[in-house]
C-alpha positions as CSV (number, residue, x, y, z in Angstrom):
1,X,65.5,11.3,-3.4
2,X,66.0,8.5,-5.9
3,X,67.6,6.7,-2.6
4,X,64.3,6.9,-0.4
5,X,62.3,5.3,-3.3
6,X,64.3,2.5,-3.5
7,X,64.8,2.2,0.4
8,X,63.8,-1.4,1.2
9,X,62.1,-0.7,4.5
10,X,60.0,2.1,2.1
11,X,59.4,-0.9,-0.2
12,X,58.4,-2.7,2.9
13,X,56.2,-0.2,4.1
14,X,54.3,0.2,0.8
15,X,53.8,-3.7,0.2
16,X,52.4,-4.2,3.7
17,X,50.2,-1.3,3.6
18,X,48.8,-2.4,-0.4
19,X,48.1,-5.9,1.3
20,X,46.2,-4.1,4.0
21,X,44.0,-3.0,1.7
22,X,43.6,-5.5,-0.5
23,X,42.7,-7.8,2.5
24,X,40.3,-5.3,3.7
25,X,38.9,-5.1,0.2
26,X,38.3,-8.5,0.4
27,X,37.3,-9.1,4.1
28,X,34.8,-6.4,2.9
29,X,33.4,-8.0,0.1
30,X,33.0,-11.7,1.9
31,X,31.0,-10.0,4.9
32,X,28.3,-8.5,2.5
33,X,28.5,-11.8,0.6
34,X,27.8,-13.4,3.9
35,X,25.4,-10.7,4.8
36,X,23.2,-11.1,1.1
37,X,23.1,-15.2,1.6
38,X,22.0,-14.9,5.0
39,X,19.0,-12.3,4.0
40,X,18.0,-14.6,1.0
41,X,17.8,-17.4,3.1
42,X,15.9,-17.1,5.5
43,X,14.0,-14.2,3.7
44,X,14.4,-11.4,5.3
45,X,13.7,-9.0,2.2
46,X,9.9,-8.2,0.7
47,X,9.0,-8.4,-3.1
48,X,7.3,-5.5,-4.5
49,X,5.7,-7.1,-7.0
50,X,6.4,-3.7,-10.3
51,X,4.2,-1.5,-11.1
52,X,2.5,0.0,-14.2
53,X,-0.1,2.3,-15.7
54,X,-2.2,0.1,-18.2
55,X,-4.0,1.7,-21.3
56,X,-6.8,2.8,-19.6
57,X,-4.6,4.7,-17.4
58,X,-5.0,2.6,-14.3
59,X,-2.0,1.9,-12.1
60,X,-2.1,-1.4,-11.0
61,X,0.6,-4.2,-10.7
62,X,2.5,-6.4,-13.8
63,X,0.3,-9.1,-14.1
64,X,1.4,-12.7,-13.0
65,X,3.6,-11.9,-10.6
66,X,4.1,-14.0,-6.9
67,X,6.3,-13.7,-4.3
68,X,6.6,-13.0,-0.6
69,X,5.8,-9.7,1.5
70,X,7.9,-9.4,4.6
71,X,6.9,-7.2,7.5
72,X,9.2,-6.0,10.1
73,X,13.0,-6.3,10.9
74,X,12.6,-10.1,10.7
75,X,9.9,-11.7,8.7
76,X,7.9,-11.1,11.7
77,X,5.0,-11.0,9.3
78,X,5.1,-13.6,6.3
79,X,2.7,-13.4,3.8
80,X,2.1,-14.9,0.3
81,X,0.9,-12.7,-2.9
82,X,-0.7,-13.4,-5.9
83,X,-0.7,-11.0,-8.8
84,X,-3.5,-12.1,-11.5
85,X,-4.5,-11.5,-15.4
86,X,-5.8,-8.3,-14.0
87,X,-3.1,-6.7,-12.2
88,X,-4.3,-7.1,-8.2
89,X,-3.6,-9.1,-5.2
90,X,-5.7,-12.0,-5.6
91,X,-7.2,-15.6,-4.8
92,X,-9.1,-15.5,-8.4
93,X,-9.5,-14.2,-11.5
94,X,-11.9,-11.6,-12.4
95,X,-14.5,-13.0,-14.7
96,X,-18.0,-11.2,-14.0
97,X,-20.8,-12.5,-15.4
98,X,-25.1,-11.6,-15.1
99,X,-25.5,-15.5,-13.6
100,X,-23.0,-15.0,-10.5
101,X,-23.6,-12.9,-7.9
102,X,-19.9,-10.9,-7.2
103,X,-18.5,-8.1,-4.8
104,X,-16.0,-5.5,-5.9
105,X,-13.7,-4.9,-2.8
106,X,-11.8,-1.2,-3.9
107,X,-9.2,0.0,-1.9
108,X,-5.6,0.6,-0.7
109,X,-2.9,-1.4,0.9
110,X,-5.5,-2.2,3.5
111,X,-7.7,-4.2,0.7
112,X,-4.8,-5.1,-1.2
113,X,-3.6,-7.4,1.7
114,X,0.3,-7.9,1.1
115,X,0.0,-8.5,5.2
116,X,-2.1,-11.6,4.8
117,X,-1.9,-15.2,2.5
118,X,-3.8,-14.4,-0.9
119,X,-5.6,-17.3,0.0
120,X,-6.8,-16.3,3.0
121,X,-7.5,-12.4,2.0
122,X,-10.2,-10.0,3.1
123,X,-11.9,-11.4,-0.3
124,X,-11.5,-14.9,0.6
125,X,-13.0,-14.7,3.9
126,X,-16.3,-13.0,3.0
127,X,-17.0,-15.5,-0.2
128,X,-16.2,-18.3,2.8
129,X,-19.3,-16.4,5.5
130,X,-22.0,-15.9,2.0
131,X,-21.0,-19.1,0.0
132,X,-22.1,-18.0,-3.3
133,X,-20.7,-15.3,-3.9
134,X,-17.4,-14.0,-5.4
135,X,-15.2,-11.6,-4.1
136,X,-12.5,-9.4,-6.4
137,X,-10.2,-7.5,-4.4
138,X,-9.0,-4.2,-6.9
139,X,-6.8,-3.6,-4.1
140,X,-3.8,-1.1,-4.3
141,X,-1.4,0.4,-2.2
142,X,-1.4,4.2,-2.8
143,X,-4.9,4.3,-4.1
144,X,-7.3,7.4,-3.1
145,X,-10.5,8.2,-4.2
146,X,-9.8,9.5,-7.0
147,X,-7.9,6.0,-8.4
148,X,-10.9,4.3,-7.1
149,X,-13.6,6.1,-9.3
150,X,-11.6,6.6,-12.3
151,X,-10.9,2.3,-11.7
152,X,-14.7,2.2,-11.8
153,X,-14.9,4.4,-15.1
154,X,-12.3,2.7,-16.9
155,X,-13.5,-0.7,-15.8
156,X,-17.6,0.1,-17.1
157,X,-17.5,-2.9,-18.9
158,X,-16.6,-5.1,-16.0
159,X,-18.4,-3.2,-13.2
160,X,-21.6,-3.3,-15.0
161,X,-21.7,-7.0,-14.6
162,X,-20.4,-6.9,-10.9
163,X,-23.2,-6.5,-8.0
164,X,-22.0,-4.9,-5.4
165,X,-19.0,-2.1,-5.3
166,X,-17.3,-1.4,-2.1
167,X,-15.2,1.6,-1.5
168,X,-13.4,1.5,0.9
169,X,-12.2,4.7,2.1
170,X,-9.7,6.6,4.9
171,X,-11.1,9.6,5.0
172,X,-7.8,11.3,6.2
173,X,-6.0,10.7,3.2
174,X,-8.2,9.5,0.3
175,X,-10.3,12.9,-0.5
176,X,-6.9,15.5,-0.9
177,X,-7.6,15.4,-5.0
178,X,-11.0,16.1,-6.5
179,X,-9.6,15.1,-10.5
180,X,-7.7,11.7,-11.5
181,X,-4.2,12.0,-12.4
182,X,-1.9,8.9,-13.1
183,X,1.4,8.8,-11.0
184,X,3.9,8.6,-14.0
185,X,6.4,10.1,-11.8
186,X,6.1,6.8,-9.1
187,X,6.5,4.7,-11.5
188,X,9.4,6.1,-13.2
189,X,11.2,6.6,-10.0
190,X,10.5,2.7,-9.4
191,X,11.8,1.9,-12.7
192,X,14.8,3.6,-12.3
193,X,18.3,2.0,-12.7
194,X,19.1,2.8,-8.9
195,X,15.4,0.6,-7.4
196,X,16.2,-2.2,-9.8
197,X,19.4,-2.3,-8.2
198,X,18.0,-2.2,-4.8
199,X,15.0,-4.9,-5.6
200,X,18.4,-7.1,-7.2
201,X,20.7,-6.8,-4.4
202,X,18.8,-8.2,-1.6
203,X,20.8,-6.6,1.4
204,X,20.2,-3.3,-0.7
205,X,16.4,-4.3,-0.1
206,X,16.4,-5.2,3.4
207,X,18.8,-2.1,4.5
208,X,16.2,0.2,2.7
209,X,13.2,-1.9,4.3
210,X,14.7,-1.2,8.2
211,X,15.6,2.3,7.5
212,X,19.5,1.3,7.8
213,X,20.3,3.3,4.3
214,X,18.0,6.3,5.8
215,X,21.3,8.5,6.5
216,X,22.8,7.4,2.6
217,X,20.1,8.2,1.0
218,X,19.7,11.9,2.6
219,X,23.6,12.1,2.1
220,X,22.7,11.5,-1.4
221,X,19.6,13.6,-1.9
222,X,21.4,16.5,0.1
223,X,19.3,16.2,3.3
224,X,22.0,15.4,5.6
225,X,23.0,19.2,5.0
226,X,19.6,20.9,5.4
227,X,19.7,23.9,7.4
228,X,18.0,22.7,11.0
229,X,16.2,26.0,10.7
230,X,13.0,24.3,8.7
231,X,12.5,22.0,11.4
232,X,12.3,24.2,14.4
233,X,9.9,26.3,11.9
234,X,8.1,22.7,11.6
235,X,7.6,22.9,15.3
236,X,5.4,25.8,15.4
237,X,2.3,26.1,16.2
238,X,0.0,27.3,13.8
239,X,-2.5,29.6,16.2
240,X,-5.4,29.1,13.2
241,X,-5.2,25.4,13.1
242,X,-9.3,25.4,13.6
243,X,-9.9,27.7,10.5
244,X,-7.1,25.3,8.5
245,X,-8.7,22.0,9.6
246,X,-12.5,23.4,8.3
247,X,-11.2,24.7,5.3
248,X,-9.4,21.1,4.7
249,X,-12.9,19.8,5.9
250,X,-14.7,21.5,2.9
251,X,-12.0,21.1,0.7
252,X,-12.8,17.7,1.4
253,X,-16.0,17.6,0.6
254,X,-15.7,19.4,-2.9
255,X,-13.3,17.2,-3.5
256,X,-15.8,13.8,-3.0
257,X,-18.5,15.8,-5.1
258,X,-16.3,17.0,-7.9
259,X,-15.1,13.0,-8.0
260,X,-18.9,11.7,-8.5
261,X,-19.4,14.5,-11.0
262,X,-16.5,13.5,-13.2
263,X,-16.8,9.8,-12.9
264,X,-20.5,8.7,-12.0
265,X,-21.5,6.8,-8.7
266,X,-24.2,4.2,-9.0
267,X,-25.7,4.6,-5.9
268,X,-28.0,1.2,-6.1
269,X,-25.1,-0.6,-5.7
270,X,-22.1,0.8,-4.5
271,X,-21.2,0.8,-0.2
272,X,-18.1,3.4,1.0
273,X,-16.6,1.1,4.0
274,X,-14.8,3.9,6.7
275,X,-14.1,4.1,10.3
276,X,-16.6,6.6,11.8
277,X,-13.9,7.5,14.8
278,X,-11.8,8.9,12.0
279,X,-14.2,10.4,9.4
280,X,-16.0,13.8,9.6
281,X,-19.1,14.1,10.9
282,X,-20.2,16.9,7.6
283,X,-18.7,14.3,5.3
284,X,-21.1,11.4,7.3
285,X,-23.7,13.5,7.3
286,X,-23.7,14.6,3.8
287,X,-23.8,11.2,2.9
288,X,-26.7,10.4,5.1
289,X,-29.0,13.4,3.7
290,X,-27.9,12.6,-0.3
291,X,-28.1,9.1,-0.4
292,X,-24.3,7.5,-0.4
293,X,-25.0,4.3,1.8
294,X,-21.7,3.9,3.8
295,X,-20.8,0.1,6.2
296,X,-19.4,1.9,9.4
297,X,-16.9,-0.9,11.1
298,X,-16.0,1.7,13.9
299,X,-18.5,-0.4,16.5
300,X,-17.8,-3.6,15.4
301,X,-14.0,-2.8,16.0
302,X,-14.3,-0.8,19.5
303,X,-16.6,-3.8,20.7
304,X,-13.6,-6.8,20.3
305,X,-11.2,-7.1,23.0
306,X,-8.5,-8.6,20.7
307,X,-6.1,-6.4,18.7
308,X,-7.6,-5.5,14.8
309,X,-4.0,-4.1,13.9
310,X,-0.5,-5.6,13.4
311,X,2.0,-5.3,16.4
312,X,4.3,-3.4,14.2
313,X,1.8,-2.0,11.7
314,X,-1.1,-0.2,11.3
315,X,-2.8,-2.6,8.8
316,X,-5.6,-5.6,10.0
317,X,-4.5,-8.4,11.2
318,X,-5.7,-11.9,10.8
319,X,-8.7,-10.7,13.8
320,X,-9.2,-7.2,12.1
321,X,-10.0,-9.0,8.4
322,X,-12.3,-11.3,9.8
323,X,-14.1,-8.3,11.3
324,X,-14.3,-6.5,7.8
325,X,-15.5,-9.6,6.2
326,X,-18.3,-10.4,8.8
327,X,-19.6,-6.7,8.5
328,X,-19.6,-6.6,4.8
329,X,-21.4,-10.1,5.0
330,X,-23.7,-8.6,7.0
331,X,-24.6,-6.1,5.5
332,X,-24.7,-7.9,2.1
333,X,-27.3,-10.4,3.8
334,X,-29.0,-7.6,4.9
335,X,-29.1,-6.0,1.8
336,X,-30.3,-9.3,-0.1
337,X,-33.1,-10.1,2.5
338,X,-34.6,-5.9,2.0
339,X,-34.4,-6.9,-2.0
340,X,-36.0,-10.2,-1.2
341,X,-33.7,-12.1,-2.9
């Protein structure tokens, strides 16, 4: 035995194969060096600017923060963002005052416009078609209805002094809650050791971007070893999918009333913006017989031969924003001119 060990072709054998490693250790670690210049580069990551709920219970984003948003596998879409004093996507600060004439913008992602220059926003375009107005985008991706109004509520002091609010709001998935609850959860989870790690390590950030760490991260959560049972059962078709859809309908609907119970709704000056073509006709119609003024952009949108939407995403494009803008214009002009202001 003691003669095997001390065999010099086993010797051999054993120094080859630990320089093997060692050299594929180290190949290893120069490739994803290579790989983590190459992304920072020429930018292939997005910055999420963090996240936090301020004390009034508003999630919004850490003030001051700027940075790039990258869309795509490449930076097919390149787009610069501005975080200000108050926590939103924006070409200003928001500083209302009873001499200016300004426009809330409320949304998600949509008005939050990570896809488009914070110079050249949603926001930016409208104050460019009115002039004298200004524009402050509370813009944030994740908010529903429910953010929104609370937003409004927790904000009295500002939106009292602001002119016009618009809502804008995706009927399909803004109207699922009818109570405000902060997401501590979300922005724990984005907190965590493991996403700082990810938002440090820039391949880490691109890999998760483009879906490449998909099959690690359902290794690590477990999913990789799901019984394939649930998703043939996924497949099924539910035969009362007409009763389901009205009761999600009124749902719905409670849901939008119990939110203007809790939280107020100045109907003098606030505007939902939608898409008809994807809103309810009982939710459109309840707003037409109780006085909530909605901006429908459904026909401005099916009337323009050019694409609203991003190639690769379903957010406006450059044409799309410049659509929103001129109908909110409008109908602010339209609005000013029945005032007779």
């Amino acid at each position: 035995m003691t003669m095997a060990l001390t065999d010099p072709s086993s010797i051999s054998n054993f120094n080859s194969m630990k320089k093997f490693l060692l050299k594929t250790v180290l190949y290893v670690f120069l490739i994803l060096l290579l790989l983590e210049t190459i992304v920072r580069v020429f930018h292939l990551y997005t910055e999420d600017p963090p996240r936090y709920i301020d004390e009034y219970l508003v999630e919004k984003r850490v003030p001051g923060h700027n940075g790039y948003a990258v869309t795509g596998n490449r930076n097919q879409n390149f787009s610069e963002f501005n975080i200000n004093t108050t926590g939103f996507n924006s070409h200003r600060e928001f500083v209302p005052t009873k001499e200016k004439f300004e426009i809330a913008l409320i949304g998600d992602s949509f008005i939050e416009g990570f896809h488009q220059d914070y110079y050249d926003s949603t926001g930016k375009k409208i104050e460019t078609i009115l002039d004298t107005v200004e524009v402050y985008q509370y813009g944030y991706a994740g908010y529903d209805l429910a953010n929104q109004m609370h937003l409004i509520k927790a904000y009295k002091e500002q939106f009292n002094l602001i002119d016009e609010i618009i809502i804008y709001l995706n009927y399909e998935s803004d109207l699922e809650r009818g109570v405000y609850e902060p997401n501590r959860e979300r922005i724990a989870m984005l907190s965590s050791t493991v996403f700082k790690i990810r938002d440090n390590v820039k391949l880490l950030a691109y890999g998760s971007k483009v879906g490449i760490l998909e099959p690690i991260k359902k290794l690590v959560t477990g999913q990789a070893f799901q019984n394939t049972t649930e998703a043939y059962e996924n497949n099924t078709v539910d035969v009362d999918q007409s009763k389901a859809a009205q009761r999600k309908e009124q749902e719905y609907l409670e849901n939008f009333k119990s939110l203007v119970n809790l939280y107020g709704y100045d109907k003098s000056k606030t505007t939902i913006l939608l898409d008809s073509r994807k809103t309810k006709a009982s939710f459109l119609a309840y707003c037409n017989e109780n006085g909530f003024k909605y901006i429908d952009f459904a026909p401005t949108f099916e009337s323009t031969t050019k694409p609203v939407t991003l190639i690769y995403d379903w957010h406006w494009n450059n044409h799309g924003r410049e659509l929103i803008a001129k109908v909110i214009a409008d109908y602010i002009k339209g609005k000013k001119a029945q005032n007779g202001k």
